[in-house]
C-alpha positions in Angstrom: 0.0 0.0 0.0 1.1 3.4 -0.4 2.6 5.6 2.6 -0.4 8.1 3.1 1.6 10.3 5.5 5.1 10.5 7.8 5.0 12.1 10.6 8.3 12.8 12.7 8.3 12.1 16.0 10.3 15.5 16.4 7.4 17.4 14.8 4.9 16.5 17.9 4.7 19.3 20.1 4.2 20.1 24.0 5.3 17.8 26.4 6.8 15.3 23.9 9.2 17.4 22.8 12.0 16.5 25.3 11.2 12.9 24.1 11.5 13.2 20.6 15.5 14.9 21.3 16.5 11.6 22.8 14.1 9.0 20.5 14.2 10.5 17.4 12.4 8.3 14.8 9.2 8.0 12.3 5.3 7.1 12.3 3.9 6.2 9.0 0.3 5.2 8.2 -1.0 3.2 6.0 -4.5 2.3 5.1 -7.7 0.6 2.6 -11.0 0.1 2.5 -12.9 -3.1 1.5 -16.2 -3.3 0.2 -17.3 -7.2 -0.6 -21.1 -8.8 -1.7 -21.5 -12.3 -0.5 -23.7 -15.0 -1.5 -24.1 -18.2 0.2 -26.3 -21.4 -1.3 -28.3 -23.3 1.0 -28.2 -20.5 4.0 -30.4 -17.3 4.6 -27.3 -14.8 3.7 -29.5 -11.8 4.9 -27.3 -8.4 3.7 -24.7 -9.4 1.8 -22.9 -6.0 1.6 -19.6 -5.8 3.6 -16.8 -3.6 4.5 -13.8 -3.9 5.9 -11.8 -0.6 6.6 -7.9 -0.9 7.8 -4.9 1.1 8.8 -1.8 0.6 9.6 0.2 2.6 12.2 4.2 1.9 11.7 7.0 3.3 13.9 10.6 3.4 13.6 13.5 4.4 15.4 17.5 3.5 16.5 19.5 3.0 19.5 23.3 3.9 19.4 24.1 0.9 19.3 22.8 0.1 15.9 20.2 -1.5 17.1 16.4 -0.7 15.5 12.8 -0.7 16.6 9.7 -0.6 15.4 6.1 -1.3 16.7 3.3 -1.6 14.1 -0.3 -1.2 15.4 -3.3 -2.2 13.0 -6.9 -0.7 12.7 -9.2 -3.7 10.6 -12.4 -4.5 10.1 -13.6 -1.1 12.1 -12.4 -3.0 15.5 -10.2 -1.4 18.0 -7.2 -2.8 17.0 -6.7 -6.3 15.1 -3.0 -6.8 16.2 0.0 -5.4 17.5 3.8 -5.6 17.5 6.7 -4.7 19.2 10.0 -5.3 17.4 14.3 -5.3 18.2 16.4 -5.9 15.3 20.0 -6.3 16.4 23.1 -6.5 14.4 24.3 -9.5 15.7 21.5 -11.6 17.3 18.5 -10.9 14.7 15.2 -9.9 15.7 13.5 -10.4 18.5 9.4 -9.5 18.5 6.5 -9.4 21.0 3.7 -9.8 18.7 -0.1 -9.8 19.4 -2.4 -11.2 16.9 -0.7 -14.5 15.6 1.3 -14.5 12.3 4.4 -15.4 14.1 5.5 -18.9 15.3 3.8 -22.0 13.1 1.1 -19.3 12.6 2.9 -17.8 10.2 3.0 -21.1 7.9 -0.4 -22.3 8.8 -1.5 -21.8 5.4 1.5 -20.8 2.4 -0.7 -22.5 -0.7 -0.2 -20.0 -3.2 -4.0 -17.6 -3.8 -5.3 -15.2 -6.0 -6.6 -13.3 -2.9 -7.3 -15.3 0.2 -7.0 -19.1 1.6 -10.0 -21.2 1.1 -11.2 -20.9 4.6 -10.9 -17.1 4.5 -13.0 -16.4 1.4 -17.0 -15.8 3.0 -17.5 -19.4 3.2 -16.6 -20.9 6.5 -14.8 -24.3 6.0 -14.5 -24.8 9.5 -11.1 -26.7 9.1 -9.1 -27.2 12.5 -5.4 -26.1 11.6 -2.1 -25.2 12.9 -1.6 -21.9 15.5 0.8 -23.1 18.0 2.3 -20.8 20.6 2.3 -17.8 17.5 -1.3 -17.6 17.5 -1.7 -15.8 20.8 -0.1 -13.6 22.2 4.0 -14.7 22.4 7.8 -13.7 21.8 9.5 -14.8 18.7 13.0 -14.7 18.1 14.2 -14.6 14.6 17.7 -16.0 14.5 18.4 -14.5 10.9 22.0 -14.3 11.6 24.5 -16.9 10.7 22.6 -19.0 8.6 22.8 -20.6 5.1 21.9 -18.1 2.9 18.2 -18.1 2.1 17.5 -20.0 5.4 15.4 -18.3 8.4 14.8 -19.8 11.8 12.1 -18.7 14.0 11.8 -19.8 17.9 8.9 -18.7 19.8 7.6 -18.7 23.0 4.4 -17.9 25.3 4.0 -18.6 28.9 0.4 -19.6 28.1 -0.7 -19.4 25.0 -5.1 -20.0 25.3 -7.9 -18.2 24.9 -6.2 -15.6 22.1 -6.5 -12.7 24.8 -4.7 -9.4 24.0 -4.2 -8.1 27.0 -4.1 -4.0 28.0 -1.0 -2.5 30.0 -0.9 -4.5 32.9 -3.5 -6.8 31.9 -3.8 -10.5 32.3 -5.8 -13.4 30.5 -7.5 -15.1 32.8 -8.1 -19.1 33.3 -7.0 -20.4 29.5 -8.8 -24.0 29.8 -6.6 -27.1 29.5 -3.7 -25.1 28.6 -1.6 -24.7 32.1 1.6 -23.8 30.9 4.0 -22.3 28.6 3.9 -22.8 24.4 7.1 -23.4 22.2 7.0 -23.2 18.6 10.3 -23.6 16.0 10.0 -22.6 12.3 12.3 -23.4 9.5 12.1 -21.8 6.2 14.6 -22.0 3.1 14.6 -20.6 -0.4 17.5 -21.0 -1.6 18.0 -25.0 -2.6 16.4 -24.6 -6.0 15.8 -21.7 -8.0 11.6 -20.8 -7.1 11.5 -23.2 -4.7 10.4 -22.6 -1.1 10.7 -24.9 1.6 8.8 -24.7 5.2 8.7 -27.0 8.5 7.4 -26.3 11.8 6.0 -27.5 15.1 5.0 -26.8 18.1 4.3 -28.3 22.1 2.0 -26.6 24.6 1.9 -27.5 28.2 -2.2 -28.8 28.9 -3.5 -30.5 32.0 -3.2 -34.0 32.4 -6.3 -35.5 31.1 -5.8 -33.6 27.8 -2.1 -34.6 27.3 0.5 -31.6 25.8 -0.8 -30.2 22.4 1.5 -30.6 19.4 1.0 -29.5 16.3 3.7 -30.1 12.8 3.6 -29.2 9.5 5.4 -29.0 6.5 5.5 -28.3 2.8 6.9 -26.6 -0.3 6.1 -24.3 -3.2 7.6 -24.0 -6.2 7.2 -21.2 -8.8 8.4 -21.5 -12.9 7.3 -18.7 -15.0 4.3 -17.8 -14.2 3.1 -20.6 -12.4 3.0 -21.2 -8.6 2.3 -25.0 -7.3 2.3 -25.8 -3.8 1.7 -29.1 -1.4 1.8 -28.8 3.0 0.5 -31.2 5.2 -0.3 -30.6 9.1 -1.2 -32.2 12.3 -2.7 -31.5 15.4 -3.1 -33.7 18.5 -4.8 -33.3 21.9 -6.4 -29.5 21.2 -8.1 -29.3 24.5 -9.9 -32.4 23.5 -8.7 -35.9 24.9 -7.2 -38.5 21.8 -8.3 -36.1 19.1 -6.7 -35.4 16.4 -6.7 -33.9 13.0 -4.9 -34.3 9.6 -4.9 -31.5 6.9 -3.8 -32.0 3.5 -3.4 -28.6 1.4 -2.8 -28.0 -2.2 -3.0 -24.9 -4.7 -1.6 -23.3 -8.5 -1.5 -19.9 -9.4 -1.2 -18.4 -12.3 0.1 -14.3 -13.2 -1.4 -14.3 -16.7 0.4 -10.7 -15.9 1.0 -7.9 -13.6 -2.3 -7.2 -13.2 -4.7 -10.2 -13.3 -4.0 -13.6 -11.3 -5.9 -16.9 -11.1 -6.0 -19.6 -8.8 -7.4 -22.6 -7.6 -6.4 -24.5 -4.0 -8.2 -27.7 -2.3 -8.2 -28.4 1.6 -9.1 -31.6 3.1 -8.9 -32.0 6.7 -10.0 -35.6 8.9 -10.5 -36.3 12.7 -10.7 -39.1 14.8 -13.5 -37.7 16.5 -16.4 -40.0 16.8 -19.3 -38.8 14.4 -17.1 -36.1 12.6 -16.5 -36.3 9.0 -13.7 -35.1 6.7 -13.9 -32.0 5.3 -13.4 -30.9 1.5 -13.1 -27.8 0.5 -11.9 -26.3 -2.6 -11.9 -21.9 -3.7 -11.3 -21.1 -7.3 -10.0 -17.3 -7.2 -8.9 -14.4 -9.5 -7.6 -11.3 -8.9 -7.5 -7.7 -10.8 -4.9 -5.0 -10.2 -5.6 -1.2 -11.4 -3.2 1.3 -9.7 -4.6 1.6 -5.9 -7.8 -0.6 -6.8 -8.4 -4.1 -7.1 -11.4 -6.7 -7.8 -11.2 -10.2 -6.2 -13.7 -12.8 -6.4 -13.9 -16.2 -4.8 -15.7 -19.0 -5.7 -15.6 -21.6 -2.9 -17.7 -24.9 -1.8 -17.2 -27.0 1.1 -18.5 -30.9 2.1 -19.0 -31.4 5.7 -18.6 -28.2 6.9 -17.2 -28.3 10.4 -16.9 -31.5 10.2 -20.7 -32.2 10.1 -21.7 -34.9 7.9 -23.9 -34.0 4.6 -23.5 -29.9 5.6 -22.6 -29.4 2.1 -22.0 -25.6 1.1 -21.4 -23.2 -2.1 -20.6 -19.4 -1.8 -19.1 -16.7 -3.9 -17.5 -13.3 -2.7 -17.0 -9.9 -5.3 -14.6 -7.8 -3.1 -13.3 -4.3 -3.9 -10.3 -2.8 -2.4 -8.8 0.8 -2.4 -5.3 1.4 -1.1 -3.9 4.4 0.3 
């Protein structure tokens, strides 16, 4: 998206001046709106017209030591605030980030089939799959080793002292009983892009502390994608045992292709098939067929998507279709 405004930190007046002579730094803002019509088969839809409206507060700054900061705050969906982050990048240890609102830890490769626009569980039509989250789906600290690696190579350890319930907790807050979980979360991430010209390579898992009759959570997963010309393929499997459920467990199996027919217009289509052991529950099919059209700030994105056995319920068979427009500033 496009920088709307800077503002320097040395600009703000009044009491922050003294502040701004010892932190001197940067706050940039970015932003969209999202206006989508939804149609679901087999449902009462009701309104279909949605909108999602976002910004994206970004600050910078250095200690004398080389090292830099930066804590990004975002607006979406008209909420308060969808996440946060707090970040340390160091010249010799990598980057070290307190981050609220997952995407970090095997929640940042829960999902890396390559889209048009969205994954097919985030397209309108719930799928209800169970997948990976680990520690990095809560609040947690990651540390980004980043340093001394294999070129193309990035390693990712994260951690939370108990990661349930997806609380994001206020200054001095805390979250409150978390269920089964009872103890700390550990999650490690390898990613490599560099073996093969357009390939990438990703592995994670993760173990979190939950009482006894539940037995510890752990989740895995692991997968590739591989992009010639304009093509993008891409395979991952995942597992999750014991979430908060005694014995349960669930297998995904994820694949998608994209194709850039150029700058502008992209096409995709990516199938997701996830099974439990849970008595009763059924396996879950889901497929989205996607495209995407680019025009300076503006795009169009639709999203074709059906499901069988949504949430694992046997014979709740679904269609649905999403038309979403997007302005960036």
């Amino acid at each position: 998206m496009n920088k709307m405004t800077k503002i320097g930190v040395s600009a703000l007046c009044g009491s922050l001046a003294s502040v701004a002579a010892a932190n001197a730094g940067s706050l940039d803002v970015t932003g969209g709106a999202t206006a989508t019509y939804t149609s679901l088969d087999g449902v009462v839809t009701g309104n279909p017209l949605g909108m999602a409206s976002a910004m994206t507060f970004t600050g910078n700054g250095e200690l004398d030591n080389g090292s830099t900061f930066s804590v990004t705050i975002a607006h979406n969906n008209k909420s308060t605030y969808s996440s946060s982050a707090i970040a340390l990048t160091t010249p010799t240890l990598g980057t070290f980030t307190y981050d609220e609102g997952g995407g970090t830890g095997l929640d940042r490769i829960d999902d890396m089939m390559p889209t048009a626009w969205e994954e097919v569980d985030g397209t309108g039509l719930g799928v209800g799959l169970r997948t990976v989250a680990g520690a990095g789906g809560n609040a947690d600290i990651e540390w980004n080793i980043g340093v001394g690696l294999p070129d193309g190579m990035n390693a990712y350890i994260s951690f939370a002292p108990m990661p349930g319930g997806g609380q994001k907790n206020a200054n001095k807050g805390v979250g409150g009983d978390t269920g089964a979980v009872i103890g700390p979360g550990y999650d490690v991430v390898l990613t490599h892009n560099a073996l093969v010209d357009g390939l990438n390579v990703f592995a994670g898992l993760s173990e979190i502390d939950q009482t006894a009759g539940h037995g510890d959570r752990e989740e895995q997963t692991w997968g590739a994608t591989y992009a010639v010309g304009s093509f993008t393929v891409g395979y991952q499997q995942s597992e999750i045992d014991n979430p908060g459920a005694t014995g349960a467990t669930y297998d995904n199996d994820a694949y998608g292709i994209s194709f850039a027919v150029n700058d502008d217009l992209s096409i995709s289509y990516a199938n997701q098939e996830s099974s439990t052991n849970v008595a009763s529950a059924k396996t879950i099919e889901a497929h989205s067929l996607q495209l995407s059209y680019s025009v300076g700030g503006a795009s169009i994105k639709i999203a074709e998507t059906a499901v069988d056995n949504q949430n694992y319920v046997s014979g709740t068979n679904r269609e649905g279709r999403t038309i979403a427009v997007t302005l960036a500033f």
